[in-house]
LOVEX-698276 format. One record per residue: residue in three letters; x, y, z of N, C-alpha, C, O in turn. Coordinates in steps of 0.05 Angstrom, whole numbers, padded with zeros to 5 digits, always signed. Example, Ala and Ser with C-alpha at 12.3 -4.5 7.8 and 13.67 -1.06 7.14 Angstrom:
<nodes>
Ala+00264-00114+00156+00246-00090+00156+00264-00066+00156+00285-00066+00169/Ser+00257-00045+00142+00273-00021+00143+00258+00001+00157+00268+00023+00161/
</nodes>
This chain:
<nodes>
Unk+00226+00413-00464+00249+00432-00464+00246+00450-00489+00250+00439-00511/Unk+00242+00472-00488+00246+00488-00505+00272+00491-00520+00295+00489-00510/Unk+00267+00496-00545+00301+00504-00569+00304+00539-00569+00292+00560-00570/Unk+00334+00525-00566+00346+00556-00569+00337+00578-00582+00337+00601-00572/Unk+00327+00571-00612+00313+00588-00626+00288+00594-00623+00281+00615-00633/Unk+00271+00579-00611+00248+00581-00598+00245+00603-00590+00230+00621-00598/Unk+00270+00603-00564+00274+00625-00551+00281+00651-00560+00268+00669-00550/Unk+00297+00657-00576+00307+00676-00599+00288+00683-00610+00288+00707-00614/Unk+00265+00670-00618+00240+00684-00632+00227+00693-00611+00223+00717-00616/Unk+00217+00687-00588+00200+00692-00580+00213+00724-00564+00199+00742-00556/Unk+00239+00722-00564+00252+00755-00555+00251+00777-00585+00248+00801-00586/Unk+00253+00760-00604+00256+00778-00635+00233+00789-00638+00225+00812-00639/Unk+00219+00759-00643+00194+00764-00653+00170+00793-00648+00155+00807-00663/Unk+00176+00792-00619+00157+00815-00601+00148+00840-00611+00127+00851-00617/Unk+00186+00845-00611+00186+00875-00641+00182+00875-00665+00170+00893-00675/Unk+00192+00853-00679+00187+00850-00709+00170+00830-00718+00165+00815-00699/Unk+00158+00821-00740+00137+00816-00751+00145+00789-00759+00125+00775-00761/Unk+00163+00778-00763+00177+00757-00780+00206+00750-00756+00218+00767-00743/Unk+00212+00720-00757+00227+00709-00737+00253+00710-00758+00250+00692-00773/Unk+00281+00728-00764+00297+00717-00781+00321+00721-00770+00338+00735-00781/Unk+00326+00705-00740+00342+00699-00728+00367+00692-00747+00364+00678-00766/Unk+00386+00700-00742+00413+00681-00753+00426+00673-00724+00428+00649-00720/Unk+00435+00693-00703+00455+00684-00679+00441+00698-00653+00435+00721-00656/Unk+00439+00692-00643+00428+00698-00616+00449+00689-00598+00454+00665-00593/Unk+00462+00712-00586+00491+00718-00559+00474+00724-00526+00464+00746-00519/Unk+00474+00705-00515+00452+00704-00489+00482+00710-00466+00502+00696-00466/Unk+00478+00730-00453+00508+00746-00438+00493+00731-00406+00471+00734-00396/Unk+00508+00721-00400+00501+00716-00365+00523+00713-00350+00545+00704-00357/Unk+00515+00723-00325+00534+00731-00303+00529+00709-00272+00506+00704-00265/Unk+00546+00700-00262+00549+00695-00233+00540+00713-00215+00555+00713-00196/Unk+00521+00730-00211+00522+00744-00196+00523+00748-00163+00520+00769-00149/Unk+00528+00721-00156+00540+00715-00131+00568+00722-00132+00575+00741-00117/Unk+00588+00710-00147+00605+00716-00156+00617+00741-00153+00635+00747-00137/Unk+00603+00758-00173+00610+00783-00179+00604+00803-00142+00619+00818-00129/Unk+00578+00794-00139+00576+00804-00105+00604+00798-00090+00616+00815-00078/Unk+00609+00782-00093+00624+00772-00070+00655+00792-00066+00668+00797-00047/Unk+00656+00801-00097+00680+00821-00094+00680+00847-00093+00698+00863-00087/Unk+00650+00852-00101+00639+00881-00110+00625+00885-00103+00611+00899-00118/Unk+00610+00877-00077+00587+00882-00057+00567+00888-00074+00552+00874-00087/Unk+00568+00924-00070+00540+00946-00065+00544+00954-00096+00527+00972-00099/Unk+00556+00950-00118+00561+00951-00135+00561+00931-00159+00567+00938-00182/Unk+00555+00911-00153+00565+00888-00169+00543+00886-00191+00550+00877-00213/Unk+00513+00895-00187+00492+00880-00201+00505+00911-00231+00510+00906-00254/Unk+00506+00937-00221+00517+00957-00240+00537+00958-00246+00541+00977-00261/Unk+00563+00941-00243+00579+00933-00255+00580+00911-00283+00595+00910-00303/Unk+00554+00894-00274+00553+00878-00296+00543+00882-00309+00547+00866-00327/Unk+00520+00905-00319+00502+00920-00328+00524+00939-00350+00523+00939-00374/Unk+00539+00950-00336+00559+00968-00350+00581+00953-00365+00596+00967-00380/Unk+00586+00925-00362+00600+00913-00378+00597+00902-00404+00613+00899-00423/Unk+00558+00892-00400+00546+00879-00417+00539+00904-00437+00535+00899-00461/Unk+00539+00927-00428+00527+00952-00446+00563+00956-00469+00561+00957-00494/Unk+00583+00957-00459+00614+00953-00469+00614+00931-00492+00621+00932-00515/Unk+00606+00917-00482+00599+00890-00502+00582+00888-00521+00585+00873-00541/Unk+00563+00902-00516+00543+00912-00534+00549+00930-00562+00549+00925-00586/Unk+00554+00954-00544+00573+00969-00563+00589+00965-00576+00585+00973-00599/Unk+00617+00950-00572+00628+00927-00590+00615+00922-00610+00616+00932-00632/Unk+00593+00894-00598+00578+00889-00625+00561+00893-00641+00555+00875-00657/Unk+00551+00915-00642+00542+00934-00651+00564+00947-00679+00564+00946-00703/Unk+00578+00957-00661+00598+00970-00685+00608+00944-00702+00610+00947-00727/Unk+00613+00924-00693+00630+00902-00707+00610+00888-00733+00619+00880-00755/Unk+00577+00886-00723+00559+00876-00739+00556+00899-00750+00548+00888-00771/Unk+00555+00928-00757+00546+00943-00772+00573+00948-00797+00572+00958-00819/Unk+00598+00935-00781+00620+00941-00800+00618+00922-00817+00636+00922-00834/Unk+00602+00903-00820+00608+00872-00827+00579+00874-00843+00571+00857-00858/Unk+00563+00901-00836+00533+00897-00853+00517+00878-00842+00500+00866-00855/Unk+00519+00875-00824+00497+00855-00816+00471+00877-00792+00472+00901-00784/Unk+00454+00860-00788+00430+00882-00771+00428+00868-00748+00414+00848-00744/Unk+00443+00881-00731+00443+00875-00700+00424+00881-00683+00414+00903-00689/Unk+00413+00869-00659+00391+00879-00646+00388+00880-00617+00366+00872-00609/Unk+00403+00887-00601+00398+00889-00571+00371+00882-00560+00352+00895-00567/Unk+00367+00856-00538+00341+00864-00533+00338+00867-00509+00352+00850-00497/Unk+00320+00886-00490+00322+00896-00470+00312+00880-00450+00324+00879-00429/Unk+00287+00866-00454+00278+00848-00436+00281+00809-00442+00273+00797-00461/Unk+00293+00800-00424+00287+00766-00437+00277+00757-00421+00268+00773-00405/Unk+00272+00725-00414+00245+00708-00408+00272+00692-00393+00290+00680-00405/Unk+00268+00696-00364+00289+00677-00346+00274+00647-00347+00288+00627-00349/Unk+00252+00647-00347+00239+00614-00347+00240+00600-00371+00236+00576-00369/Unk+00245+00612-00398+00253+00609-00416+00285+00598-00424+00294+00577-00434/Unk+00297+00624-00412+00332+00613-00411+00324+00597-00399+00308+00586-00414/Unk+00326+00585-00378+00325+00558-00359+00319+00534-00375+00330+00511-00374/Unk+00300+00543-00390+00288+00512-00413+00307+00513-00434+00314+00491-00443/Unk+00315+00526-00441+00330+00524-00464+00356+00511-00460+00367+00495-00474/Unk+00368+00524-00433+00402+00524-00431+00401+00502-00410+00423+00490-00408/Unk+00378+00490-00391+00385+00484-00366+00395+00493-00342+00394+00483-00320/Unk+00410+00521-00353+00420+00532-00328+00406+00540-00306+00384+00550-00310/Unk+00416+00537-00279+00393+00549-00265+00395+00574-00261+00416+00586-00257/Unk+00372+00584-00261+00373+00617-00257+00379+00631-00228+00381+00655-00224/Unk+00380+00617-00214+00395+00632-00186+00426+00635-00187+00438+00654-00179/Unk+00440+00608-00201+00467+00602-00198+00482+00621-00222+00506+00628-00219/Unk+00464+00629-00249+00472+00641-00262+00458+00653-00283+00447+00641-00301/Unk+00458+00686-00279+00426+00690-00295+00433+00709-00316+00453+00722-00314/Unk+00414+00712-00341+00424+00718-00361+00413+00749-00358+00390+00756-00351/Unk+00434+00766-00367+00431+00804-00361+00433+00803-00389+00430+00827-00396/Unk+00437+00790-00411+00433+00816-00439+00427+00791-00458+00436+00769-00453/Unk+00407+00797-00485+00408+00785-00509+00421+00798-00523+00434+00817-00514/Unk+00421+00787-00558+00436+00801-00571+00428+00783-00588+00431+00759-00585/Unk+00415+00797-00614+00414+00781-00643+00423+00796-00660+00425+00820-00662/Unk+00430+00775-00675+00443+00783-00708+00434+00767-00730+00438+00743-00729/Unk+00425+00774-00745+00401+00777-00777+00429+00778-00801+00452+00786-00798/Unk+00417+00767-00823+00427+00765-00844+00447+00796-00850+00455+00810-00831/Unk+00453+00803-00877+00463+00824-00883+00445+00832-00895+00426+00818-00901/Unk+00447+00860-00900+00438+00881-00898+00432+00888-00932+00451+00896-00945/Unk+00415+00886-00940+00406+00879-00978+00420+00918-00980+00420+00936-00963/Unk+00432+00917-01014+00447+00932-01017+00428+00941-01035+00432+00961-01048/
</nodes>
């Protein structure tokens, strides 16, 4: 079984040179769920939610000085090892890390 941070590096790492994870926010959706009320719409609905949320934290970690990092692609066979979850029943649409503060 893979560790959470395992996973967190191996999404950080890609871009940057050095692993200096502090929080890693893994966003996942039902997306049966979300189909079921929002048909032909549902997978761009959650897409546009997770981007809201983003933005949020974004502004909230840059008010707070810290270095936030959206990451665009993650590793579903990965989540699965890490969290257990299964990835049909509930799959993860956004990362999100946050790094120390920001040296003055």
């Amino acid at each position: 079984m893979a560790s959470s941070h395992a996973y967190a590096c191996s999404l950080y790492a890609s871009r940057n040179s050095v692993c200096d994870v502090s929080y890693l926010l893994i966003v996942t959706a039902r997306c049966a769920r979300v189909s079921w009320k929002y048909e032909g719409i549902a997978y761009s609905l959650i897409l546009k939610n997770v981007g809201v949320l983003f933005q949020t934290m974004y502004l909230v970690a840059t008010a707070m000085r810290m270095k936030p990092c959206a990451i665009g692609a993650g590793n579903a066979r990965l989540f699965e090892q890490a969290t257990g979850i299964e990835g049909l029943s509930e799959a993860s649409v956004g990362e999100f890390v946050l790094t120390g503060r920001v040296s003055e």
